[in-house]
N, C-alpha and C positions, 0 to 999 in steps of 0.2 A: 176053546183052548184057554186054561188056565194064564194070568196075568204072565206067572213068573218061566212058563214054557214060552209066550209069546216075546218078554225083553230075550230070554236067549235067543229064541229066533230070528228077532233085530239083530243083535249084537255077530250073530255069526252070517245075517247077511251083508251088512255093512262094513266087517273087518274084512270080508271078502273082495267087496269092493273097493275099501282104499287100499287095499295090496297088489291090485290090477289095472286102477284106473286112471290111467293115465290120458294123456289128448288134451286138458285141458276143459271148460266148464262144460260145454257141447256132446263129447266125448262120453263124462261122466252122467250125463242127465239120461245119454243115451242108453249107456248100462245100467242104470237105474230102473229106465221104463220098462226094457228087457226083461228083470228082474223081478219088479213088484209087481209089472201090470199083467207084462205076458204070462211069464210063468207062474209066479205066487198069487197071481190076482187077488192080491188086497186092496185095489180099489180099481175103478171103473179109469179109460182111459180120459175121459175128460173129466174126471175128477183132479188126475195127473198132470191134467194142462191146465188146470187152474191155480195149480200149488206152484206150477211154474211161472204164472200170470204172478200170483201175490209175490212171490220172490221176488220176481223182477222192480215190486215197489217199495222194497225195505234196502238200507245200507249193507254190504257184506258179502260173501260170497257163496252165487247163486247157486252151486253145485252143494255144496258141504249145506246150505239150508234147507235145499232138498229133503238131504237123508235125513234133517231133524225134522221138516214138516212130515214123513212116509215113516219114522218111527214113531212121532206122537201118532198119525193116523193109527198104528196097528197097537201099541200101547200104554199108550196116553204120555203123560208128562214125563214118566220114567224114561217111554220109549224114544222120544225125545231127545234126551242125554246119552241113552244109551248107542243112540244109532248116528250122535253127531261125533260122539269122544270115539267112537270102534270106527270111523270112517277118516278121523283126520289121525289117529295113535300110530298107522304104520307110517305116513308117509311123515310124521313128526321124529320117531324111532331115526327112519333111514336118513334124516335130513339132521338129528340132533350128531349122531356118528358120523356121518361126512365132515358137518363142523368141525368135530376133535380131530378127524385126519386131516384136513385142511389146515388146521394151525396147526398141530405137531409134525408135519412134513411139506405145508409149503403148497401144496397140490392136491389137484382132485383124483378120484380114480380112476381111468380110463371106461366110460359107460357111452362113447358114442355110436360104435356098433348096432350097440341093442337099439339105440333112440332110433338110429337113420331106420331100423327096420317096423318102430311102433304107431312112428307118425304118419306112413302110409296106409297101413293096415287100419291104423284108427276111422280113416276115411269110410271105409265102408261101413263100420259101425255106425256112423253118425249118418251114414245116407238114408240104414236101416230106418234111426229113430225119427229122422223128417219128417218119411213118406205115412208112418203109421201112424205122427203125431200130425200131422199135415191132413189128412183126409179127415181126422176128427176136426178140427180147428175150421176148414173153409165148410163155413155150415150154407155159406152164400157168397154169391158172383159178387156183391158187396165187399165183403171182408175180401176177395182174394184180389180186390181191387187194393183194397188197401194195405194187402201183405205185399203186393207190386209195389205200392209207393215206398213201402217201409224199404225193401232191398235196395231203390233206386237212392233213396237216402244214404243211407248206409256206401252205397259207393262214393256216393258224395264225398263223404268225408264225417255227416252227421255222428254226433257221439248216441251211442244205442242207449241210455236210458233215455234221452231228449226223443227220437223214433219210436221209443216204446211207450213213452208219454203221452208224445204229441199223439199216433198213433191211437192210441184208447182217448184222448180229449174227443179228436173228431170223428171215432165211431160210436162215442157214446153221444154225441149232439146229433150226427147222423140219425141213428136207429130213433133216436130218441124224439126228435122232429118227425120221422117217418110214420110213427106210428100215434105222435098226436095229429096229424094232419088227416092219419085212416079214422081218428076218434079209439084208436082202441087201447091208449092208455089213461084209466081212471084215475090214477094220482102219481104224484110224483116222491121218490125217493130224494132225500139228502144226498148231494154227490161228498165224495170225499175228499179233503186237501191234502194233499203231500208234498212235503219241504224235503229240500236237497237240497245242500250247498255245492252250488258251483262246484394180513392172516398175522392180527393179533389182536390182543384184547384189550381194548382200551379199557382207561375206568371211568365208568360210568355206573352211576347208581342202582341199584336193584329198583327203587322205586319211581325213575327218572325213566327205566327202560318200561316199564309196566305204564305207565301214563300217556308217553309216546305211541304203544303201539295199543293201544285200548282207545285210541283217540282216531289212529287210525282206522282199527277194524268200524267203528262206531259210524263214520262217514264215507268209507269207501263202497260207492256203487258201483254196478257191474261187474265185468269178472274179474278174477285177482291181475288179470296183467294190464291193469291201468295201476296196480301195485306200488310199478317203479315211480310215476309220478310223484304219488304222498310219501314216499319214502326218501327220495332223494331229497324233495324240501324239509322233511322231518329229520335225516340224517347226516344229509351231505353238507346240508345249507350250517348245519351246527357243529358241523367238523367231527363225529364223532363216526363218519367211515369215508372212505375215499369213493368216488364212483366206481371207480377199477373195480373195490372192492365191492359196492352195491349190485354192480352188473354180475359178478360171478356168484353173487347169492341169488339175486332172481333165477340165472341159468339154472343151477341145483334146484330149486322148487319146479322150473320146469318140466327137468331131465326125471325127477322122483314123481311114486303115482300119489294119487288123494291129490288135496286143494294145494293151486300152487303158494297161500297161503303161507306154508311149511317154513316160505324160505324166513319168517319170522323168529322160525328156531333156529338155524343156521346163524341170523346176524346176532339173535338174542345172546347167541354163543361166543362171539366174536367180541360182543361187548361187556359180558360177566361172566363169563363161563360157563357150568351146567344151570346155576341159579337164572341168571340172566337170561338163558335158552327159555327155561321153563314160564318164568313171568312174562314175557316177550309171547309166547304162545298161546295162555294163558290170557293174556291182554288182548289179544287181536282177536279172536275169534269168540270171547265173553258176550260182545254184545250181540253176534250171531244168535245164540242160544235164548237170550233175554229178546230179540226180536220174534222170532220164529214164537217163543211161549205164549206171545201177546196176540201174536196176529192169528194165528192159527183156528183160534175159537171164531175168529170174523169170519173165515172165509164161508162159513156156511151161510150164515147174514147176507154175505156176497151174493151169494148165489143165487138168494130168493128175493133180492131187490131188482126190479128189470135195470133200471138204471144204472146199476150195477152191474149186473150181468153182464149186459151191451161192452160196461169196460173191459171186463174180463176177456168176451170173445173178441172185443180187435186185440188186446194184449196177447192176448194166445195167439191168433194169429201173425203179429207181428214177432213176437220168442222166438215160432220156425220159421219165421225170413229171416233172420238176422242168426241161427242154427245155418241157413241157409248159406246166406254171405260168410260165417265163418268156416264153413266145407269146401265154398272157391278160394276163399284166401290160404286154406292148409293145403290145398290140393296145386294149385299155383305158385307156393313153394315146398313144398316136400316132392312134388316132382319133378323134380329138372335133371333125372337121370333115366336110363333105362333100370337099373337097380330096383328103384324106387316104384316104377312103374310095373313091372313086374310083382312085386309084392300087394300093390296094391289092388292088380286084378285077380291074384289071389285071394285075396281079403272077400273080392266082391261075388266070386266064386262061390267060395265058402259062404257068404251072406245069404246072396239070393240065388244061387243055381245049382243046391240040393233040392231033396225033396225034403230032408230035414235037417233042420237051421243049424249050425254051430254057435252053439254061446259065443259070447261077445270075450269073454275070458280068454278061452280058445283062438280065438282070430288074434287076438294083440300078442300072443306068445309066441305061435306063430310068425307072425311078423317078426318078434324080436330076434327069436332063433335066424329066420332066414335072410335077416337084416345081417346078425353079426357072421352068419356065412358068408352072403355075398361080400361084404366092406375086408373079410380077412384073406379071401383065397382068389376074389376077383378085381 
């Protein structure tokens, strides 16, 4: 297939999906896999779970890096751009329009309906992509030891990149001791280091909002809803929005599909109006693109280093524990009704108990429709 047939082919799988995907990072990774592995098979599925391993060790958000590591895979640097900007443009769109209704009237527009019906129905989606990505990843009663520690963490209260860290530290010393004690590793690869660090419109500058949230997206790990943290010290702490006001922009990035991200164009809106929206968007998600460009070429390096490797298969496996922990915690609240419950054995219906699957598209509309049925007439 010709280069300039394959960026369309990006670009119309990925505007696809930020116009549906909603649920949050898990969610998204899981329409993803559905997407490129199942059905378009552009790459192998443990290919898939290693794009997901490397994400997990760069700043930014995991979901939207995805789609720009599976657009460079199918067409290089172009596809890339092309499949990160068609993935975050709807949910940028719908989030930059809420903004201007929000300040010219005060209010949001009544969308909880459709949500109370998406967040259960998502459930099944995500159980889908576990289980498929879950039987490639436990390659050994070893790792599925250590995707048991990573979820018991995780309850703990442990923060998921420290689990997804620690996690690959001691399956790469693990495997790695194992197999010089059998004599069967000849040399040793260089491990790698990675550093982490721990409704009106204010004025504030075009280029004061652009540095703030470029600074942001730049060190923000894990998924966007550790968000509200670096925002609230970046905006609340300097007086340039109210918490009120910060909690009801995260809410909006939530309740809208693509990375929740978005809600960067909502404050960016807030705080200079369309301009403001756009450098604010612009900012936060730049160094996504500049990450993804650089790492992307390593991961095959990755692959063919054992020592490496080893980190990659505990990372992968600890991704779907911690996919895992996030399917009990939306499942433990998105269900505290019969409504909810209802829909979501719907969902699971539809998932696993045809003979042929329903797109993951299909089940979240689904839901949405039977959401805002039941919440209006029951």
């Amino acid at each position: 297939m010709k280069t300039q047939n394959k960026l369309l082919e990006v670009a119309q799988v990925f505007f696809k999906l930020g116009c549906f995907a909603f649920g949050g990072p898990a969610a998204h990774i899981a329409m993803m896999e559905e997407e490129i592995v199942s059905k378009r098979k552009w790459m192998s599925r443990q290919h898939f779970l290693d794009l997901i391993g490397a994400t997990n060790l760069i700043p930014g958000p995991n979901s939207t890096e995805m789609t720009m590591h599976c657009g460079y895979e199918r067409a290089g640097v172009a596809g890339l751009f092309v499949a990160g900007t068609c993935f975050i443009f709807p949910a940028v769109l719908i989030t930059g329009l809420l903004a201007w209704f929000y300040t010219a009237y005060g209010q949001l527009p009544e969308v909880q309906p459709f949500i109370f019906g998406i967040k259960p129905a998502v459930l099944a989606v995500i159980a889908a992509a576990i289980l498929k990505l879950g039987k490639k990843a436990l390659k050994s009663y070893e790792l599925a030891i250590l995707g048991i520690l990573v979820i018991v963490a995780s309850f703990l209260g442990v923060n998921e990149i420290f689990a997804l860290l620690g996690a690959g530290v001691l399956g790469t010393l693990y495997f790695y001791s194992k197999h010089r004690l059998s004599g069967n590793l000849k040399s040793i690869a260089p491990l790698l280091l990675f550093y982490f660090p721990s409704a009106k419109i204010t004025t504030v500058s075009t280029l004061s909002i652009f540095w703030t949230f470029l600074k942001v997206g730049a060190i923000l790990y894990g998924s966007g809803y550790v968000l509200f943290a670096y925002l609230d010290a970046e905006l609340v702490a300097k007086g340039w929005l109210s918490r009120e006001e910060l909690m009801e922009a995260i809410a909006v990035g939530q309740f809208t599909p693509g990375p929740v991200l978005s809600t960067s164009t909502f404050i960016g809106y807030q705080l200079g109006a369309w301009q403001g929206a756009i450098v604010a968007t612009v900012g936060i998600f730049l160094p996504s693109f500049l990450f993804v460009w650089l790492l992307n070429p390593l991961i095959s390096k990755m692959q063919k280093s054992k020592i490496l490797r080893y980190f990659l298969d505990t990372v992968n496996v600890a991704a779907v524990a911690i996919m895992l922990v996030v399917l009990f915690e939306m499942g433990r609240t998105s269900l505290t009704e019969w409504k909810a419950i209802i829909i979501a054995v719907i969902g699971l219906v539809l998932t696993f108990g045809t003979d042929k699957k329903v797109n993951a598209m299909w089940v979240i509309l689904i839901g949405a429709v039977l959401g805002y049925v039941l919440q209006i007439f029951f």
